[in-house]
TIKOLMAR-969871 format. One record per residue: residue in one letter; x, y, z of N, C-alpha, C in turn. Coordinates in steps of 0.02 Angstrom, whole numbers, plus 50000, padded with zeros to 5 digits. Example, Ala and Ser with C-alpha at 12.3 -4.5 7.8 and 13.67 -1.06 7.14 Angstrom:
A506604971650390506154977550390506604983550390;S506424988850354506844994750357506455000250394;
END
This chain:
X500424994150000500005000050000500445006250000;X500165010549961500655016849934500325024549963;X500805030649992500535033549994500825039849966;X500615046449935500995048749885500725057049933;X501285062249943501255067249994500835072949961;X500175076549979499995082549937500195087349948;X499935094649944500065099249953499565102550020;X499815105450079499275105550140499365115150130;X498605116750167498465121950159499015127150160;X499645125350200500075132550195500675129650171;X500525126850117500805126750056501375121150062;X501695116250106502235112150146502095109350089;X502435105550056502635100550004503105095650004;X503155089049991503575085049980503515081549910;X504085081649895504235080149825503865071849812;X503265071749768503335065549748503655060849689;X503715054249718504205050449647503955050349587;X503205049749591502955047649524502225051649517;X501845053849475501255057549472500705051349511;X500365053149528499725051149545499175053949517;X498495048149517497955050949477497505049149506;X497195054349544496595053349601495975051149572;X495765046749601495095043849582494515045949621;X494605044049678494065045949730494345051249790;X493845050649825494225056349897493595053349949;X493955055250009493565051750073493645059250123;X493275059550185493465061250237493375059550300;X493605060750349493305056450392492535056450431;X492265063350403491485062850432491125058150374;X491355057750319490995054250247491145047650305;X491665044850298492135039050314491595036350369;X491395039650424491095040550475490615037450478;X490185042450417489355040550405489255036050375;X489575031650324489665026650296489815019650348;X490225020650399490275015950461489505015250499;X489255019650526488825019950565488345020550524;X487935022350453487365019550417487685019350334;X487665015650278487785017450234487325022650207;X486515022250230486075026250199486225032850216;X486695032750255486625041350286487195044450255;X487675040350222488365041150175487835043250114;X487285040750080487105041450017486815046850011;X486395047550098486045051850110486485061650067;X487075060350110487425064850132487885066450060;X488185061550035488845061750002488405059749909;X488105057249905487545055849852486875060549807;X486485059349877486205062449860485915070549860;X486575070549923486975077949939486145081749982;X485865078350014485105082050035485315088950088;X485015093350076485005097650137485065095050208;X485335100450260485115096750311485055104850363;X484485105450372484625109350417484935110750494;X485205114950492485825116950562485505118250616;X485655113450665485325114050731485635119050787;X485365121050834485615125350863486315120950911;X486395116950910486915113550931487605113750882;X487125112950822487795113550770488135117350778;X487535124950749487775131050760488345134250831;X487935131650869488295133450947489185129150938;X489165124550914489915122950908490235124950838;X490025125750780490455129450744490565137350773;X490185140850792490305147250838490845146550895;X491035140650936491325138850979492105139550946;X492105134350871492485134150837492785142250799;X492485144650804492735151250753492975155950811;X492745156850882493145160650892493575158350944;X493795150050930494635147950985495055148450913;X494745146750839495185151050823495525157250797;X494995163550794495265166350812495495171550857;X495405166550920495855168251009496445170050974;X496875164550940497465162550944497655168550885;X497325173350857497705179950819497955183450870;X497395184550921497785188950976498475188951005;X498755193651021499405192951083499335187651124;X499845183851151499685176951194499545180851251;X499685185351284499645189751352498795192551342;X498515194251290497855195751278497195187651269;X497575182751266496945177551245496855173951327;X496315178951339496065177851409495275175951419;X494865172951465494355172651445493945178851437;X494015184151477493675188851444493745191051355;X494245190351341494475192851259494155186551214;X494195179951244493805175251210492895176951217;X492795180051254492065180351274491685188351229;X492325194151225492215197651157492025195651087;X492315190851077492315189151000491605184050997;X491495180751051490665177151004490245181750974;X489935187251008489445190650971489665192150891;X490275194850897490635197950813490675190450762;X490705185750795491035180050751490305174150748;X489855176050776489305175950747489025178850721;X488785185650701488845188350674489095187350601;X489735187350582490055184650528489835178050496;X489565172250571489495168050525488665168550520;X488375173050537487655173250486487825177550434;X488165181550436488055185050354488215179450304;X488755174550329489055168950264488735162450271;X488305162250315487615156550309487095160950347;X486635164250303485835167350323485445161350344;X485515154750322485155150650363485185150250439;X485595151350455485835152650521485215155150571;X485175159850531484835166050557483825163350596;X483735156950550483295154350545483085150550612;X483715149950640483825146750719483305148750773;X482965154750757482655159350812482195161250790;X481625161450803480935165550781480935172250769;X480885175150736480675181950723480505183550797;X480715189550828480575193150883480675190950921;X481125183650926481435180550999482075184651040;X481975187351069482465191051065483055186451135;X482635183551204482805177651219483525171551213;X482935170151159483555162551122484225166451094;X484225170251053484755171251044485465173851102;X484885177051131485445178351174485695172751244;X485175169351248485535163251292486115161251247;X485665158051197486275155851140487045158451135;X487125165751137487775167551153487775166351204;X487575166951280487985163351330487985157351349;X487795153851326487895146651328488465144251268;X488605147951234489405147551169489795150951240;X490015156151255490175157051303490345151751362;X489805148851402490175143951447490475140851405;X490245138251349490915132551327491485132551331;X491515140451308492295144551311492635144251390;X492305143651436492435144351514492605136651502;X492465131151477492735124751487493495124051446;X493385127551396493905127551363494635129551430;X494395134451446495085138351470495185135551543;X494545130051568494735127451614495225120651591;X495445118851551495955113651533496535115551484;X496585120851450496945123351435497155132151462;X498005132851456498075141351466498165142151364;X497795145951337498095149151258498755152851273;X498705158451316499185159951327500145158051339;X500135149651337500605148451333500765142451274;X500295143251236500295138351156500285144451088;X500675140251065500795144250994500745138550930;X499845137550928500105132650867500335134850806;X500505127250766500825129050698500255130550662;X499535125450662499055126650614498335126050644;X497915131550620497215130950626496735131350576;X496215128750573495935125050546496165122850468;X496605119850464496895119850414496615112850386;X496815111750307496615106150278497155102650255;X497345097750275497815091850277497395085750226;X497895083850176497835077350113498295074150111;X498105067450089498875061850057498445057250007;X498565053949962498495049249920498715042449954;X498295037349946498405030449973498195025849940;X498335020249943498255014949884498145017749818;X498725022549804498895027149725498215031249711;X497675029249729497195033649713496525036749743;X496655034849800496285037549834496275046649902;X495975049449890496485055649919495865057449976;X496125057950026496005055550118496265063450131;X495495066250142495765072750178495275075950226;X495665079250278495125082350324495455091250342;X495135091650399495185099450418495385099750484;X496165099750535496125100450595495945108550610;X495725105550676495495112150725496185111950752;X496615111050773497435114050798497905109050785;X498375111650751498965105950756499585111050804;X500025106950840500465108450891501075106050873;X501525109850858502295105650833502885108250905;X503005102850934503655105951005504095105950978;X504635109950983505355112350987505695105550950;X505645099850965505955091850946505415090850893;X505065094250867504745092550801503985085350823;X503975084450858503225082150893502605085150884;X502245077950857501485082850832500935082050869;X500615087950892499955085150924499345088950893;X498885082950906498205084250851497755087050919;X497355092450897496875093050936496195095150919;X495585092150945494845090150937494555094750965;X494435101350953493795103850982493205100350996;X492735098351064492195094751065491685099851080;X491055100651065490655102051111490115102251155;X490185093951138489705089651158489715087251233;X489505084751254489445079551331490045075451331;X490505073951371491145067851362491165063251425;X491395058151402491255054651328490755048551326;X490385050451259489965043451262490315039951221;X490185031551226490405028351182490545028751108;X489775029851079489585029750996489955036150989;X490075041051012490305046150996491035047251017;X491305043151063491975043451064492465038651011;X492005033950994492375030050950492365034350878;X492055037450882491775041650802492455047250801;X492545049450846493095053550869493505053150880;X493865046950884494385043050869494725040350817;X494155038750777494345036450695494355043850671;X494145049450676494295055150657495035058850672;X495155057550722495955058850758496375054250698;X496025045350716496655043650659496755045650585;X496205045550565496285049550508496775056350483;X496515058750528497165065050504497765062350540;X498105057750592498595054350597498955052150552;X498515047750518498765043150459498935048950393;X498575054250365498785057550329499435062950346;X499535064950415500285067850464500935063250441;X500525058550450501255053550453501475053250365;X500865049950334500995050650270501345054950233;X501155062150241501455068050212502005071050249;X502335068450310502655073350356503175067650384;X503045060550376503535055750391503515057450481;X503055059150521503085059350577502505056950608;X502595049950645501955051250689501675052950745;X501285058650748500825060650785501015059750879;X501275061950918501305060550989500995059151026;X500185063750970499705063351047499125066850998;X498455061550994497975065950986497685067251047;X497245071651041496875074451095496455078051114;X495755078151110495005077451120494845082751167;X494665088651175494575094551214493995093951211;X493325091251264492985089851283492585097351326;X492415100651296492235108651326491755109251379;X491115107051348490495105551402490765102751479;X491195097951461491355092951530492085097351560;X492135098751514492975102151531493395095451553;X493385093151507494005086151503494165083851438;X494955081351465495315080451404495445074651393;X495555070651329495585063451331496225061651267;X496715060451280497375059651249497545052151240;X497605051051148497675046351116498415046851112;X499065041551115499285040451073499535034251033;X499565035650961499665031550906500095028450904;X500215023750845500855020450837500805019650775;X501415018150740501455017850665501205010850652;X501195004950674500864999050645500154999350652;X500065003450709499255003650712498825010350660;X499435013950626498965017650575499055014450512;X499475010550502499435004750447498965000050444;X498784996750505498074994650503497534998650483;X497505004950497497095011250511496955012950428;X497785013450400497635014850316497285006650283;X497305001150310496914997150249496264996450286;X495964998550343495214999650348494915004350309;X495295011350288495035015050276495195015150177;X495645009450157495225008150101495015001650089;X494824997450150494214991250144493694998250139;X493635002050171493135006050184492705008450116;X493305012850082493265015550019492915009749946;X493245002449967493154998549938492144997549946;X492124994850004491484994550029490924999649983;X490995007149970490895010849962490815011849889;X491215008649864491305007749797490755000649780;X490694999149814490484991749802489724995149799;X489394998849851488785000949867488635005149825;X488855009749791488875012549717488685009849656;X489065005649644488945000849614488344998049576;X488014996249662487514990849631486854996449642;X487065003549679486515008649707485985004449770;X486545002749819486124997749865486735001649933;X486135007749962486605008550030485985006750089;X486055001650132485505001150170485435002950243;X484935004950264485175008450345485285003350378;X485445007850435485845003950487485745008250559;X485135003150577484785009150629485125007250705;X485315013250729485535013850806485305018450829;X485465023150889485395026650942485585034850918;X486005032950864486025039750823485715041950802;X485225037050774484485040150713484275045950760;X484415045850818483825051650848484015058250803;X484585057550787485115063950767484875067150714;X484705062750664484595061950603484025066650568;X484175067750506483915073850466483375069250423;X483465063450417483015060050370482695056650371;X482415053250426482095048350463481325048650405;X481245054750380480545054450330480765050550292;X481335049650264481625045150188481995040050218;X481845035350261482275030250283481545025550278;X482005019150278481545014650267481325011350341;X481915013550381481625009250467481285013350487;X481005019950464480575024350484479795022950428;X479875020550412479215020550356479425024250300;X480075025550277479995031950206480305027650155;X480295030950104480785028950052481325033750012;X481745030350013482285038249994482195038549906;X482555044549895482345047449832482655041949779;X482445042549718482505036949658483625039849664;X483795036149669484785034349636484775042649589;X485285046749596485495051249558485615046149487;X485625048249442485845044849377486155050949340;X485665055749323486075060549278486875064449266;X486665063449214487665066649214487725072849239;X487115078049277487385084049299487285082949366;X487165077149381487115072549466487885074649490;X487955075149547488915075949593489115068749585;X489555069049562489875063449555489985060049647;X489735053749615489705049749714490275045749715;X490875046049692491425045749714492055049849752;X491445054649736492225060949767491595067649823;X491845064549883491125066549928491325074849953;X490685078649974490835085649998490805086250064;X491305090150105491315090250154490605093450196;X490595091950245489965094250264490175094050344;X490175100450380490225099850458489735105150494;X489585105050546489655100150584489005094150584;X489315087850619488725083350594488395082650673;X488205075050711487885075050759488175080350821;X487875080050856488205084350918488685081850946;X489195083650958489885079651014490175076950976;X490235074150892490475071150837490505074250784;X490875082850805490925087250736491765087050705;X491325086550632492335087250607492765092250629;
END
């Protein structure tokens, strides 16, 4: 099994030997939804359905936008008060660049929204109860990290912080902002850690020291670390995976796979363990091609990319 180095958002490159010719692409929330239902992979990556953004979503991509950008500030300035400035502005921002957003709240609630910012807020108070910002300087935020594996497949995601020490040591880190930890959702969050592991190592010839799961709500932290034989296992699950995937394409046969998650779920009208039926197979040639899937975050609560 081969893996061939891309190009990552701030531009790091390693020379490859021979061209590669990408066929498909994965990520690890696709990767994810495909584990835990295939219908919700077809749902998602296929037949590409809407899904509207719950106030949970919302509340942790908001969570997400302003730890990072805490870290523009002076390290002597990223305090919780200066983290607790920026939600209103950085929501804000992110309704002008999703107006659906906006949809979260009834006309004239005036209320919800504003719990809503303080409840993004405590999260931020969990945050800074397990970490100081003030004495971290990562290398990368939210950046998008790729590699090519079994020559054609290209495996890419988006960390929320990467951490490089002085001795060149990498640590991955998981914004959560969910409850910690439940099972179904810690394992989901784990194969997400390895994922961008396995693509670190791939492109950077280093593996990983320490992932590690910032658990906000609970204010606890939960620290993985890897090993290079175990992300070699890690790379041929994840193209049995791809394979699988390909196979379900194929024949246009993705079937649910009902658990404890469905509660989560956007489609339960078009599922068949619910009484629905999902829409007739994309066929047309101006259909998204269902080999090469779109990212889509955040997904259940406590299990965002």
């Amino acid at each position: 099994m081969t893996a061939e180095p891309t190009i990552d958002s701030h531009g790091d490159q390693t020379a490859a030997p021979a061209p590669v010719t990408v066929r498909a692409s994965l990520s690890p929330s696709r990767a994810a939804d495909f584990k835990t239902c295939p219908l919700l992979y077809r749902f998602r990556s296929i037949d590409r359905l809407p899904e509207r953004p719950t106030v949970e979503q919302a509340r942790g991509t908001l969570v997400h936008a302003v730890l990072e950008r805490l870290f523009d500030l002076p390290a002597a300035a990223r305090t919780p008060e200066s983290a607790g400035d920026l939600v209103a502005p950085q929501w804000d921002r992110l309704v002008t660049e999703e107006p659906e957003l906006s949809m979260l709240f009834a006309d004239g609630d005036v209320v919800g929204p504003q719990e809503f910012l303080r409840s993004a807020t405590a999260l931020l108070d969990g945050y800074f109860a397990v970490e100081d910002p003030r004495r971290l300087e990562p290398a990368e935020r939210e950046a998008l990290i790729s590699a090519v594996v079994d020559d054609e497949l290209l495996i890419r995601g988006y960390l929320d912080r990467l951490d490089v020490a002085p001795d060149g040591a990498l640590r991955v880190v998981d914004y959560k902002t969910g409850g910690a930890p439940r099972e179904a959702f810690e394992a989901r969050a784990l194969f997400q850690l390895k994922f961008y592991a396995l693509v670190l190592w791939r492109t950077r010839g280093v593996v990983p020291r320490v992932l590690r799961l910032l658990y906000l709500k609970d204010a606890e932290v939960c620290d993985y670390a890897p090993e290079a034989d175990e992300l070699v296992r890690f790379e041929r699950t994840v193209v049995a995976l791809w394979r699988a995937i390909e196979q379900a394409t194929a024949r246009q046969d993705f079937r649910p796979r009902p658990s404890r998650l469905c509660d989560w779920c956007n489609h339960q009208a078009l599922c068949p363990s619910y009484g629905g039926t999902p829409p007739p197979f994309p066929t047309s040639a101006a259909a998204p091609d269902p080999l090469v899937d779109a990212r889509s975050r955040p997904v259940a609560p406590g299990a965002d990319e």
